[in-house]
C-alpha positions in Angstrom: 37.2 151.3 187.3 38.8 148.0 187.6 35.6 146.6 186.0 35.9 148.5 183.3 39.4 147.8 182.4 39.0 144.0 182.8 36.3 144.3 180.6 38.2 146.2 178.1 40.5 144.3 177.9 38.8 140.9 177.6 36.9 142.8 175.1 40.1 143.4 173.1 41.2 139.6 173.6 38.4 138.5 171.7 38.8 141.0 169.3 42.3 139.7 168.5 40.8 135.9 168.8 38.2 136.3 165.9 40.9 138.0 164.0 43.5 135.5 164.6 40.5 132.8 163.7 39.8 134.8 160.4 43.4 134.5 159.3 43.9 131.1 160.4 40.9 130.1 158.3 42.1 131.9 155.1 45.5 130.4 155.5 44.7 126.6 155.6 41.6 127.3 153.0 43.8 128.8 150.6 46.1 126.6 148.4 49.9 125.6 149.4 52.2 127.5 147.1 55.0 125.7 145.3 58.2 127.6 144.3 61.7 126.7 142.8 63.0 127.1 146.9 60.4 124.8 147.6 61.9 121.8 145.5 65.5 123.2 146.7 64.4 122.7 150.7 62.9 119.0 150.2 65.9 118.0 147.8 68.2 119.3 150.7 70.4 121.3 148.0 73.9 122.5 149.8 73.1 125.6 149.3 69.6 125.8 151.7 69.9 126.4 155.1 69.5 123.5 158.0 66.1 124.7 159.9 64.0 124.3 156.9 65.8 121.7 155.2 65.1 119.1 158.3 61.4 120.9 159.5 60.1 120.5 155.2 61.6 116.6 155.0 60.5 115.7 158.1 56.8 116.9 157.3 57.5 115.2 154.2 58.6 111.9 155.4 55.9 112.0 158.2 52.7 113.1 156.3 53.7 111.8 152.4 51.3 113.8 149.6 49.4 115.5 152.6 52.5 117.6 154.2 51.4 120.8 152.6 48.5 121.1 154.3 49.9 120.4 157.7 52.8 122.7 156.8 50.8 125.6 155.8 49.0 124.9 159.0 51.8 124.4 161.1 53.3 128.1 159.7 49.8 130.0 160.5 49.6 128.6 164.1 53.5 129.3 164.5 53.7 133.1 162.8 50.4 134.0 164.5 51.6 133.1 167.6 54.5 134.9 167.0 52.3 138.0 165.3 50.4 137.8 169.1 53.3 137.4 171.3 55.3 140.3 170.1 52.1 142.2 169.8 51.9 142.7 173.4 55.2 143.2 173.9 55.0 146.3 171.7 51.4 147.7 173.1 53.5 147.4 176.5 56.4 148.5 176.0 55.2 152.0 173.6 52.4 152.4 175.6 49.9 152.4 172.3 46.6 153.4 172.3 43.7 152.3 170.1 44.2 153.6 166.9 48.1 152.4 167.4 47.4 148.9 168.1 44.8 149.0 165.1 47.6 149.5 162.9 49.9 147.4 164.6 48.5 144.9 164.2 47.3 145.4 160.5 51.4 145.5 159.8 51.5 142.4 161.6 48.4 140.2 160.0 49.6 141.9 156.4 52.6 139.0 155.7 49.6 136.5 155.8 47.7 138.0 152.4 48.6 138.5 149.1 51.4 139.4 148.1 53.5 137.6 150.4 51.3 134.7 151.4 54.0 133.1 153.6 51.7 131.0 155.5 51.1 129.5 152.0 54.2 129.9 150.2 56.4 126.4 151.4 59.6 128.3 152.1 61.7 129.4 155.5 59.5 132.6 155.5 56.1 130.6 157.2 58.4 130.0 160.3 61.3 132.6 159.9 58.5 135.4 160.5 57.6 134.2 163.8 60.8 133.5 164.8 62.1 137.1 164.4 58.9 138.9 166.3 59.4 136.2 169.3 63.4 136.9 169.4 62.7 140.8 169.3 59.8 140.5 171.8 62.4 138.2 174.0 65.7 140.6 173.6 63.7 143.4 174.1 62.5 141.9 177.8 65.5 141.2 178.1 67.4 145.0 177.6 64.4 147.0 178.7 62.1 145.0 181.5 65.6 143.1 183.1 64.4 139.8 182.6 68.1 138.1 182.2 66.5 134.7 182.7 65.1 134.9 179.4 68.3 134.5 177.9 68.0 130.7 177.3 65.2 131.2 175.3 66.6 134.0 173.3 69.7 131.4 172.4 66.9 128.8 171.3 65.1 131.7 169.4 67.9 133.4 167.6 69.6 129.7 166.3 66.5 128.7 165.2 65.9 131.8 163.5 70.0 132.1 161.9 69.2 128.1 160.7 65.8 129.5 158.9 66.9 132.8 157.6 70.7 133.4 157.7 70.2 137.4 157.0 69.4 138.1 160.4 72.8 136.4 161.8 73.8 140.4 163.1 70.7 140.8 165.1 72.3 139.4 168.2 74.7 141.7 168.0 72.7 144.7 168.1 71.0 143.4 171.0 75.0 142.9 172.7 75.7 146.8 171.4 72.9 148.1 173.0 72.7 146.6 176.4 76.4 147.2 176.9 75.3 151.1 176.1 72.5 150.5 178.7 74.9 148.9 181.4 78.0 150.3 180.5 78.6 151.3 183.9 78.5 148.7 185.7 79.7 146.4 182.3 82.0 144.4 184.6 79.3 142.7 187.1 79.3 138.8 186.3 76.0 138.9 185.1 76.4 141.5 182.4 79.6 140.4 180.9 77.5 137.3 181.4 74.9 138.3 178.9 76.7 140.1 176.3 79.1 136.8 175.9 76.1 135.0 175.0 74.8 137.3 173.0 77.6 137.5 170.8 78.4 134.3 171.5 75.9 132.7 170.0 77.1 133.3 166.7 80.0 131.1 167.2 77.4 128.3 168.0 75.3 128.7 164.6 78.4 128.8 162.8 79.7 125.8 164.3 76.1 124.2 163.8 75.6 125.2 160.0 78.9 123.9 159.4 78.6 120.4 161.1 75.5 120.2 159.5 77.2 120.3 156.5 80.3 117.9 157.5 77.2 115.5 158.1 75.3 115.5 155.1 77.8 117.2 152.1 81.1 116.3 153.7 82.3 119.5 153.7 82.7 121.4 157.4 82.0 124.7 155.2 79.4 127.5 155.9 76.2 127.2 153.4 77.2 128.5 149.6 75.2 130.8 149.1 76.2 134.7 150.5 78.9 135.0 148.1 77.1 133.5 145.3 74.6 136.1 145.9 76.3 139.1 146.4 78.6 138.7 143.4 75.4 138.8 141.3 75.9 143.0 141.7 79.3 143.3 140.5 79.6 140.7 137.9 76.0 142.8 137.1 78.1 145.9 136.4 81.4 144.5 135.2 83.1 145.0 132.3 83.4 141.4 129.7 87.3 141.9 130.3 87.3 142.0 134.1 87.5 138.0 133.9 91.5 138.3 133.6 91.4 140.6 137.0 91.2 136.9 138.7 94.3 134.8 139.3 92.8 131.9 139.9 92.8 129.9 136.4 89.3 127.8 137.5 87.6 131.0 139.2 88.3 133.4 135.9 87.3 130.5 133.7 84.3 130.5 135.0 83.9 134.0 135.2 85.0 134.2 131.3 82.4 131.6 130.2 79.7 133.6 132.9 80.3 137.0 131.3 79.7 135.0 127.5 76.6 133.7 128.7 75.5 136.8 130.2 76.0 138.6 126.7 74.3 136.4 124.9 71.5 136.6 127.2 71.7 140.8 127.1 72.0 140.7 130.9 75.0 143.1 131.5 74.9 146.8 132.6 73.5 148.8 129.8 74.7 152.2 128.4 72.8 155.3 128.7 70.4 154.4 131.4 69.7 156.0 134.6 70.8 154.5 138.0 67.0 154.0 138.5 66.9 152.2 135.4 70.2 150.2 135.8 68.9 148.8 139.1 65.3 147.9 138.0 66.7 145.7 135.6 68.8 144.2 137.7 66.1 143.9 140.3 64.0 142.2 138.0 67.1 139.8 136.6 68.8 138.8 139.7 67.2 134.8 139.2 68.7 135.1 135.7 72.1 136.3 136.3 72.5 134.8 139.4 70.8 131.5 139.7 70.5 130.5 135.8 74.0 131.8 135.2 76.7 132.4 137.5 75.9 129.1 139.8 75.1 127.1 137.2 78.3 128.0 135.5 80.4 127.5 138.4 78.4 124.2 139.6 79.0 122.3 135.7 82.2 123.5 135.4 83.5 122.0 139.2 80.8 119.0 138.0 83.1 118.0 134.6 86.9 118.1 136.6 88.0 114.9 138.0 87.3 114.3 141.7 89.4 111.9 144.2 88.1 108.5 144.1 87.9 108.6 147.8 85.0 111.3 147.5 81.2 109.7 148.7 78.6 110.6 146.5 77.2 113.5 148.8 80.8 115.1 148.9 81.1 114.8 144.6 77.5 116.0 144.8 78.2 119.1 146.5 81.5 120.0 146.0 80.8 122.0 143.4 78.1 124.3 145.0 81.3 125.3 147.7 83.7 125.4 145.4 81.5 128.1 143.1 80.9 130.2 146.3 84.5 130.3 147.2 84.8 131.8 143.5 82.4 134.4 143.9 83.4 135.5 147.3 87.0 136.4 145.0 84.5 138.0 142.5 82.5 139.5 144.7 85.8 141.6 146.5 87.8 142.1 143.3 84.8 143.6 140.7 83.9 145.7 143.9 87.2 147.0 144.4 87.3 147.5 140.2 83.7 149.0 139.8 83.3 150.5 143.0 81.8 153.6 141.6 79.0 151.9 140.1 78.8 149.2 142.7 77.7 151.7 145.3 75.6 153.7 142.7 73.6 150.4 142.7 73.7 149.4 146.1 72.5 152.9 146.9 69.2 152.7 144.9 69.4 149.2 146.3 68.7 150.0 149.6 66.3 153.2 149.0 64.1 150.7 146.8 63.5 148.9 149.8 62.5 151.7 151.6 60.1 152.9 148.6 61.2 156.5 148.7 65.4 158.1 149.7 63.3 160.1 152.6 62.4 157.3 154.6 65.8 155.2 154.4 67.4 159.1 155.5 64.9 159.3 158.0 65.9 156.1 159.7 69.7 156.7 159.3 69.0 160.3 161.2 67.4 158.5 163.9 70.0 156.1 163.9 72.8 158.3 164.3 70.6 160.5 166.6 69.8 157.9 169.0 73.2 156.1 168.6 75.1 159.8 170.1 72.5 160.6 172.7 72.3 156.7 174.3 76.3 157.1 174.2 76.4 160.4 176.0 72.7 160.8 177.5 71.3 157.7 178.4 67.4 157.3 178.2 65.4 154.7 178.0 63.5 155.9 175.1 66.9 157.1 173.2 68.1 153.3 173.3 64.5 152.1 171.7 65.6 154.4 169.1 68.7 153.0 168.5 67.3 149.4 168.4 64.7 149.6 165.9 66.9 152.0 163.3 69.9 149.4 164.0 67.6 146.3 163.3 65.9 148.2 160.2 69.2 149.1 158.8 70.5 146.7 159.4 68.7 144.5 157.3 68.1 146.8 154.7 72.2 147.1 154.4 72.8 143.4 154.2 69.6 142.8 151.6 71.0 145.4 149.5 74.7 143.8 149.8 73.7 140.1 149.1 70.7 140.6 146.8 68.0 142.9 145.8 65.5 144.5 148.0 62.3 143.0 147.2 59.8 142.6 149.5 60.3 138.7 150.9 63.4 139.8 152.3 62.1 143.5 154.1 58.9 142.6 155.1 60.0 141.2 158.6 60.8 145.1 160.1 57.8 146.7 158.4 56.2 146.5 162.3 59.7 148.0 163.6 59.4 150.6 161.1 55.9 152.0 162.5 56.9 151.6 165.8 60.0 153.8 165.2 57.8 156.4 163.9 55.4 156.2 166.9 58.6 156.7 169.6 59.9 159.6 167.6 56.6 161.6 167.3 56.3 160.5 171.4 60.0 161.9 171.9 59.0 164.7 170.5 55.7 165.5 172.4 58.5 165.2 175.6 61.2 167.4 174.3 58.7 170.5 173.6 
């Protein structure tokens, strides 16, 4: 008997070997993919984050006209390790059988083709990717299999993780919620309070990081400008051509005045008569326009023409105006909320659903979410609280896509795994309760 399961499981090993070969293969045979972030990352623009900035110039500097190929290689190795390594976690911890680790690990290998590419694609997704499985697979240990000397590696993890893809800052704090609902009663032992300090601590540390980063190269010990600037793309979307003189600021609602011009000229406003389907589509497909092309630029070559103090270095006169156009928006983004908010959450509804392809499946996870959120409050179980993590992580995410952007697929993909695996534990809770 033990035979046999040695041999089935050395028979699944090299399985998952020639697969792993296969995509590795198709990664570095396939051509490196170029995109406006691309260009952003190796000019170091203020408004990129750290991890990638330093891991794409280094490659650069090291490598000269060849980094590409060693990047795109660098991601596959990197994400497949992660694809693997969080691949057992999961057939552990759920228990899968055969059929459920077929699809598994199809969810997992599918980032690596067409559409997404991001092996190819030269942008913080090649390493983000693996990143976010390893610090799932690693906080997971760490809540469910008591392995509280893992926490130094899930600090490493989650900053490198925050410095390549800022949208996943609130992670570590679902891991804190949850493992204070596990431990709860005995919160107050040294090594508990221990852990969730870290785990919300740890925040603190990126934040402090980002912005030192910043001091360093831009002058400026500011967070990176580019939330805000996103998430007012929404409202300004939906605004009315007078809402400019809602903003006291004279600078801010110039800008905002000369943005909302631009944006008529450019027929990029809400439109009349349309369904909410229809008003988010094209603002889906638009975001790059309004946002990017419009807004930011606006901001950035207005702050660009004002005089600067003489004192300024070039980095500081350089990037000035990239901070100074997020502070604006972050006024935009509150005020045209508060103003539109009707419409806003009209939007950031089909927002979020869009990302979830169909209302039933984002309703489905908020169920769960509020299902297992009451019964790991009141009835702990372990399989209540895996409940509660995935739905909280898949929210989530969804929420703050759908806040600061638009729910395309670059920026959802990473929970498409969490999302089978939450379907898997509730059809297993299920078998149990009847």
């Amino acid at each position: 008997m033990e035979y046999q399961k040695n041999k089935y499981l050395t028979k699944e090993t090299r399985f998952l070997l020639i697969l792993y070969c296969g995509v590795f293969l198709f990664c570095i045979f396939s051509d490196p993919i170029y995109s406006h972030d691309t260009y952003s990352y190796l000019k170091a623009m203020p408004y990129r984050q750290l991890g990638y900035v330093i891991f794409l110039k280094s490659f650069s500097f090291l490598f000269g006209l060849h980094f590409d190929v060693v990047v795109v290689t660098i991601h596959a190795i990197f994400s497949l390790f992660g694809v693997h390594f969080f691949y057992k976690k999961a057939t552990s911890l759920f228990n899968l059988n055969n059929l459920y680790k077929f699809f598994i690990i199809a969810i997992l290998l599918f980032p690596f083709f067409p559409p997404l590419l991001i092996a190819n694609n030269l942008c913080s997704e090649g390493l983000g990717y693996g990143l976010y499985l390893i610090f799932i697979a690693i906080g997971v240990d760490i809540l469910f299999n008591n392995k509280q000397e893992y926490i130094k590696y899930y600090i490493i993890v989650f900053l490198g993780l925050v410095f390549m893809r800022s949208q996943f800052i609130i992670s570590t704090l679902i891991f804190a919620g949850v493992y204070f609902l596990i431990h709860r009663k005995y919160i107050f032992k040294r090594k508990h309070l221990l852990t969730i300090l870290v785990m919300c601590g740890v925040v603190l540390i990126a934040s402090l990081t980002e912005r030192s980063y910043h001091k360093l190269k831009d002058g400026f010990f500011k967070p990176t400008p580019l939330g805000y600037t996103s998430a007012s793309t929404a409202p300004i979307y939906l605004s009315d051509s007078t809402d400019y003189l809602l903003i006291e600021d004279k600078d801010y609602r110039e800008i905002l005045k000369i943005s909302f011009d631009t944006l008529i000229k450019k027929d990029l406003l809400l439109k009349a008569n349309e369904t909410p389907k229809q008003d988010y589509l094209f603002f889906h497909n638009n975001l790059p326009k309004i946002c990017n092309q419009t807004v930011r630029k606006q901001g950035v070559e207005y702050y660009l023409k004002k005089e600067q103090p003489k004192e300024w270095s070039f980095n500081q006169a350089a990037s000035y105006p990239y901070f100074e156009t997020e502070a604006a928006c972050k006024v935009y983004t509150f005020t045209l909320i508060r103003t539109n908010f009707g419409k806003w959450l009209q939007l950031f509804y089909t927002n979020i659903t869009h990302g979830f392809y169909t209302p039933l499946l984002f309703f489905f996870v908020v169920i769960m979410f509020f299902f297992s959120l009451i019964k790991t409050t009141f009835y702990y179980k372990r399989s209540y609280a895996i409940l509660f993590l995935l739905s909280s992580l898949i929210l989530s995410n969804a929420l703050f896509i759908a806040f600061a952007s638009h729910s395309i697929q670059r920026y959802l993909f990473y929970n498409y795994a969490l999302l089978f695996l939450l379907f898997i534990s509730t059809i297993k809770l299920l078998k149990r309760e009847q």
